[in-house]
C-alpha positions in Angstrom: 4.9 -34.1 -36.7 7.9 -34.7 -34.1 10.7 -32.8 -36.2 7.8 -29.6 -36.4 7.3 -30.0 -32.9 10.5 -30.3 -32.0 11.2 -26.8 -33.9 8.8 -24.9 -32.6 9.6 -26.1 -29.0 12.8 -24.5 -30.2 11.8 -21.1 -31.4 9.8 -21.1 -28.0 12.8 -21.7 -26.0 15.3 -19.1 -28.0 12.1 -16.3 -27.6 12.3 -17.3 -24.1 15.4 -16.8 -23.2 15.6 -13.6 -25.2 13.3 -12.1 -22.7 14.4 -13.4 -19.4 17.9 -12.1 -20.5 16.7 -8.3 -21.3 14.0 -8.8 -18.4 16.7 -10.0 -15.8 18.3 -6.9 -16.7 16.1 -4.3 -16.6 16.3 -3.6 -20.2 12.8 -3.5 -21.0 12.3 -1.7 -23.8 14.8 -3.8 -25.8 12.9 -6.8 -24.8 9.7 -6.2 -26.6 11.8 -5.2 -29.1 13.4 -9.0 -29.5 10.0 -10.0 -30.5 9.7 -8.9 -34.4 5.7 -8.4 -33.8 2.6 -9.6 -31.4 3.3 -12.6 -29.8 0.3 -15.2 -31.7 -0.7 -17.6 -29.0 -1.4 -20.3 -31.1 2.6 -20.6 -32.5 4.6 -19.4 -30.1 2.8 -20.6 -26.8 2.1 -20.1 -23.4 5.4 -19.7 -22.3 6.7 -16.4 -24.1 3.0 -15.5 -23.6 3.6 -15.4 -20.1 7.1 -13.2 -20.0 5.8 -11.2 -22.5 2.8 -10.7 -19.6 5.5 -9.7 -17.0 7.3 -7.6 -19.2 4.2 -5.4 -20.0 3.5 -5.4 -16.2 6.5 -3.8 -15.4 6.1 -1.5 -18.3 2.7 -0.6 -15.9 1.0 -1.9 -19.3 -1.8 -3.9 -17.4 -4.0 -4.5 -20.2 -1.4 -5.7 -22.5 -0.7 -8.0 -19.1 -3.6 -9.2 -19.0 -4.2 -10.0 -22.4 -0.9 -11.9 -22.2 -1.9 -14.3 -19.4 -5.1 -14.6 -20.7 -4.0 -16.4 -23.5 -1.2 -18.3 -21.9 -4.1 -19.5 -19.6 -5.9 -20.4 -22.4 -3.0 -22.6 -24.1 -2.0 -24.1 -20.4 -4.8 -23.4 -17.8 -2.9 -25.9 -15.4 0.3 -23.2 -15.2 0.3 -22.2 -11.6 2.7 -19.0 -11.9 0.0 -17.3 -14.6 -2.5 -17.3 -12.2 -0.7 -16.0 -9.3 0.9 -13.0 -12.0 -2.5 -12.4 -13.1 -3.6 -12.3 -9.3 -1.1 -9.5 -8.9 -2.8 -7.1 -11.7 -6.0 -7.6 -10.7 -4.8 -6.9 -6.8 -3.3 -4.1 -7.9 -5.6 -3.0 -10.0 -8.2 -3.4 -6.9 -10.3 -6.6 -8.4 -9.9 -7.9 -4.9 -12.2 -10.4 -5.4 -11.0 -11.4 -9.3 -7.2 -11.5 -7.6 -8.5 -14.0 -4.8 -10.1 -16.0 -7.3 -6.3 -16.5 -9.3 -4.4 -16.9 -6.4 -7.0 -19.7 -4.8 -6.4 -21.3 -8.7 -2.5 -21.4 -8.4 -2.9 -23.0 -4.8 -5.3 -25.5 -6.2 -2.4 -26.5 -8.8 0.5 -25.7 -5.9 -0.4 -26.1 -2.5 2.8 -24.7 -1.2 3.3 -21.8 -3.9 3.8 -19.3 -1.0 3.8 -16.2 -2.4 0.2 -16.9 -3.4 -0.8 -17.3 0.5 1.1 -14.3 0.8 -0.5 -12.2 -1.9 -4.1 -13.5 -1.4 -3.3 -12.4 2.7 -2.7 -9.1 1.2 -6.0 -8.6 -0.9 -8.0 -10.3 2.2 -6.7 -7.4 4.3 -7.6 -5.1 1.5 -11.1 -6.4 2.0 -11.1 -6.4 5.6 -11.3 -10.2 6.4 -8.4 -9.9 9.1 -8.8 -13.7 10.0 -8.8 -15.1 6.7 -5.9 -12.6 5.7 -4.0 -14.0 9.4 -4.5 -17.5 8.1 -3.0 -17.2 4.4 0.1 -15.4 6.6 0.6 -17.8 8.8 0.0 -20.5 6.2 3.2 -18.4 4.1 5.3 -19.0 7.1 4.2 -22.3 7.7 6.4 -22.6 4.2 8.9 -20.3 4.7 9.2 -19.2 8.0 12.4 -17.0 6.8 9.7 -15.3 4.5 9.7 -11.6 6.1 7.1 -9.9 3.9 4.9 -12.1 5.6 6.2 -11.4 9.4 5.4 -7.4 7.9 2.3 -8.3 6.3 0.7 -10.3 9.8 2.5 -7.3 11.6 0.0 -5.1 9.8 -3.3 -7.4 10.9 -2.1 -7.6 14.4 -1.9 -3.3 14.1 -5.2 -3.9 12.4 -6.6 -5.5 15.6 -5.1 -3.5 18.0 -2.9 -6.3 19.2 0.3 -3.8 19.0 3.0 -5.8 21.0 2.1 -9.1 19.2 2.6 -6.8 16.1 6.0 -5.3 17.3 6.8 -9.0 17.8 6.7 -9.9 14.1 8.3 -6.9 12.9 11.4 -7.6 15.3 11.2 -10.9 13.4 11.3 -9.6 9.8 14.3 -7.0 10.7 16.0 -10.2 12.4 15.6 -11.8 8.6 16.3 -8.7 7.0 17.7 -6.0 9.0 17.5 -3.5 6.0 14.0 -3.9 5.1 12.0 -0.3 5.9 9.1 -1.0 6.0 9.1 -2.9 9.0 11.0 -0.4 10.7 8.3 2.1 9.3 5.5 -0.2 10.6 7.0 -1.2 13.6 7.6 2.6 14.3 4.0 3.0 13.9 3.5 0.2 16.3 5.3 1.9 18.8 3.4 5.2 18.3 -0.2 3.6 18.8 1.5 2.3 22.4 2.5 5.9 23.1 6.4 5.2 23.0 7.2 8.1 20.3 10.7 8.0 21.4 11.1 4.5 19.5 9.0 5.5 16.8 10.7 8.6 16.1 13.8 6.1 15.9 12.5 3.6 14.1 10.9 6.3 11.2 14.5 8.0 11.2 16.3 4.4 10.3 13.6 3.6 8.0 13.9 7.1 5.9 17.7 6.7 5.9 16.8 3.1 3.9 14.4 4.7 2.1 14.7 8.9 2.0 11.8 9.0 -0.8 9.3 7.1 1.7 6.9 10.4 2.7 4.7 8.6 4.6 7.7 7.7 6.4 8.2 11.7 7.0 4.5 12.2 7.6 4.1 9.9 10.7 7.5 11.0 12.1 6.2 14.3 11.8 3.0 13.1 13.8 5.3 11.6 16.4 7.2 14.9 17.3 4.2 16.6 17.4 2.6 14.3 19.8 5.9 15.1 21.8 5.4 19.1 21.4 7.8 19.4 18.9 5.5 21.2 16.4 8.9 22.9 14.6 10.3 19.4 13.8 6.8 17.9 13.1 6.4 21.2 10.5 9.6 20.4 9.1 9.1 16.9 8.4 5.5 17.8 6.8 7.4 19.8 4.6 9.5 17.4 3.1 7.1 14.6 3.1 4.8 17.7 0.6 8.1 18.2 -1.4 8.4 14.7 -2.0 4.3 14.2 -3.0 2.8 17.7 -3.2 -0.6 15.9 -3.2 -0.7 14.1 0.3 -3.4 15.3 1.4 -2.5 13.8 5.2 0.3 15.8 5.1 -1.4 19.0 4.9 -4.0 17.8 7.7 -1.7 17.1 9.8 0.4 20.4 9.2 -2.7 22.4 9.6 -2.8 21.1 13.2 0.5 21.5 14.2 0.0 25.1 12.7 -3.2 25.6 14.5 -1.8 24.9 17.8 1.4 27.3 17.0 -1.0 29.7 16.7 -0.3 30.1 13.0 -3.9 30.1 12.4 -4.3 31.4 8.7 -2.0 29.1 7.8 -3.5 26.1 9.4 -7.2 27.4 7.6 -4.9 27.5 4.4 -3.5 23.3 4.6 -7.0 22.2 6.3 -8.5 23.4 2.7 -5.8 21.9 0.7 -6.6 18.8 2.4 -10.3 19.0 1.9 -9.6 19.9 -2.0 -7.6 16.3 -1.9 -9.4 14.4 0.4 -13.0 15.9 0.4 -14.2 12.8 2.4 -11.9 13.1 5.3 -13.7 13.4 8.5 -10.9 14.5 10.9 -9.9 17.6 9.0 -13.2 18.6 8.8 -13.5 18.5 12.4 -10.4 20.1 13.1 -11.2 23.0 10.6 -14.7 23.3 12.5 -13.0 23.7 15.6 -11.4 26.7 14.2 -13.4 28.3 12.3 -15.6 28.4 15.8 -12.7 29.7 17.5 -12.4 32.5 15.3 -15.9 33.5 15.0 -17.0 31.8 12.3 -19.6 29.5 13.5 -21.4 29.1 10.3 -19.0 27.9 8.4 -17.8 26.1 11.7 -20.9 24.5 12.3 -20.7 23.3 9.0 -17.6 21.6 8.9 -18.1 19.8 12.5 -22.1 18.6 11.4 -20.7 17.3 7.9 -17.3 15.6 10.0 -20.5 13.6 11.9 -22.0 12.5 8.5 -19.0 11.1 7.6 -17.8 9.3 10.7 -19.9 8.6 13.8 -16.8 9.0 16.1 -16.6 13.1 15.4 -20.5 13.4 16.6 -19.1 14.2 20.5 -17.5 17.3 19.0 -20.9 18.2 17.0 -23.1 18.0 20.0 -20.6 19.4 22.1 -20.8 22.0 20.0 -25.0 22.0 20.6 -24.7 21.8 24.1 -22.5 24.5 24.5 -24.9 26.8 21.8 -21.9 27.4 19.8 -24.4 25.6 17.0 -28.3 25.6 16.3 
């Protein structure tokens, strides 16, 4: 029984390291290859079940993911690491509550796995529980306090709570760490736009798209920023190229339709409000915005419309709606 163990410990091992070779490398299609057919959980074992699982998540193959860690779960349901990768999926996935559940597991077996704190932060966020997402972050940095995802990802709830200079604080923190890292400069840019310093967001936004040129949303709220500053040519442009990179952003067209609008280019902010609508069909703003319009131009039906289903979506846009009452512009 010792030499068969002993040889299938081996076979496990040389599997293995078969895939964390390919996998360090990037090479993931000859990985699966290395394995001559579907992994059987019973004589290979939790191990290779497990690479095999990260493997087929970054081949976006979540099933077959999950299937892996399943069964390497089932083999060794004390393995911390298969928990928190299974967490991942189901957080990505949007299983908020499923990827809490694994990440609370791998803390149970490994109190200080921080990248679990970190992660289950991140899906309480996703749920909006800002103070237990706060205490997973600063529980992270507890850890690691040279861990910057987690200065970013604290950032966020501060933003969250409108607690914008205790936000910028952590962000300076992360780029201190990491002084490369755009996100923070993205979300520290947006930081400084909610306090109404578009100068340093504008800045910020610009360093983080030459880190990251593909980032449209990075574009999108640059764009924003100049137009806040009257700018609506550079905010335009930047709308543009945030579309070019992600033709479906369906913020980008709102927000081009409004700087359109207040050029005056008013078919052509009609033309992106629909687009937007079309993508986003539960967006409250651009149907305000487009109601606004379409009662500027005459159109109060269809104006009326927009601005009384813009109320039904989000309390906030009533004023506009009884505005509009008030002023008989709607019955």
């Amino acid at each position: 029984m010792k030499i068969a163990l002993i040889i299938g410990c081996g076979i496990i091992l040389i599997l293995v390291l078969i895939g964390i070779s390919f996998y360090n490398k990037k090479q993931l299609t000859y990985t699966i290859a290395d394995f001559d057919k579907p992994i059987d959980a019973y004589t290979v074992g939790a191990e290779a079940l497990y690479h095999q699982g990260l493997i087929n998540k970054n081949k976006d193959e979540h099933d077959l993911a999950l299937s892996d860690f399943n069964k390497a779960l089932e083999l060794n349901p004390m393995d911390a690491k298969t928990y928190y990768s299974r967490g991942n999926i189901y957080r990505e996935k949007g299983d908020y509550d499923l990827a809490i559940s694994d990440y609370s597991k791998a803390l149970e077996i490994d109190p200080n796995y921080v990248s679990a704190y970190n992660n289950r932060g991140i899906a309480y966020e996703s749920k909006s529980q800002l103070d237990l997402a706060l205490s997973d972050f600063n529980k992270a940095l507890e850890i690691d306090s040279k861990l910057a995802a987690a200065y970013i990802n604290r950032g966020l709830i501060f933003n969250d709570k409108g607690q914008y200079d205790i936000a910028l604080s952590d962000y300076n923190k992360a780029l201190e760490i990491d002084p490369k890292l755009a996100e923070a400069y993205y979300n520290r840019g947006n930081a400084h736009g909610k306090n109404g310093q578009y100068d340093l967001a504008i800045s910020d936004f610009t360093k983080a798209l030459e880190l990251k040129p593909s980032c449209a949303d990075c574009y999108i709220s640059r764009g924003a920023a100049y137009g806040r500053k009257g700018h609506h040519d550079l905010a335009i442009t930047d709308f543009n190229k945030a579309l070019e990179i992600n033709p479906e952003n369906a913020l980008a067209y709102a927000n081009r339709g409004l700087d359109q609008e207040i050029k005056g280019n008013l078919d052509h902010a009609i033309s992106d409000y629909n687009k937007s609508l079309q993508l986003a069909p539960l967006h409250a703003g651009t149907y305000n915005n487009r109601g606004i319009l379409y009662i500027k131009l005459g159109n109060k039906q269809q104006g009326c419309s927009d601005i009384r289903r813009a109320c039904e979506l989000e309390f906030k846009w009533c004023n506009t709606y009884l505005l509009a009452l008030s002023n008989k512009h709607c019955d």
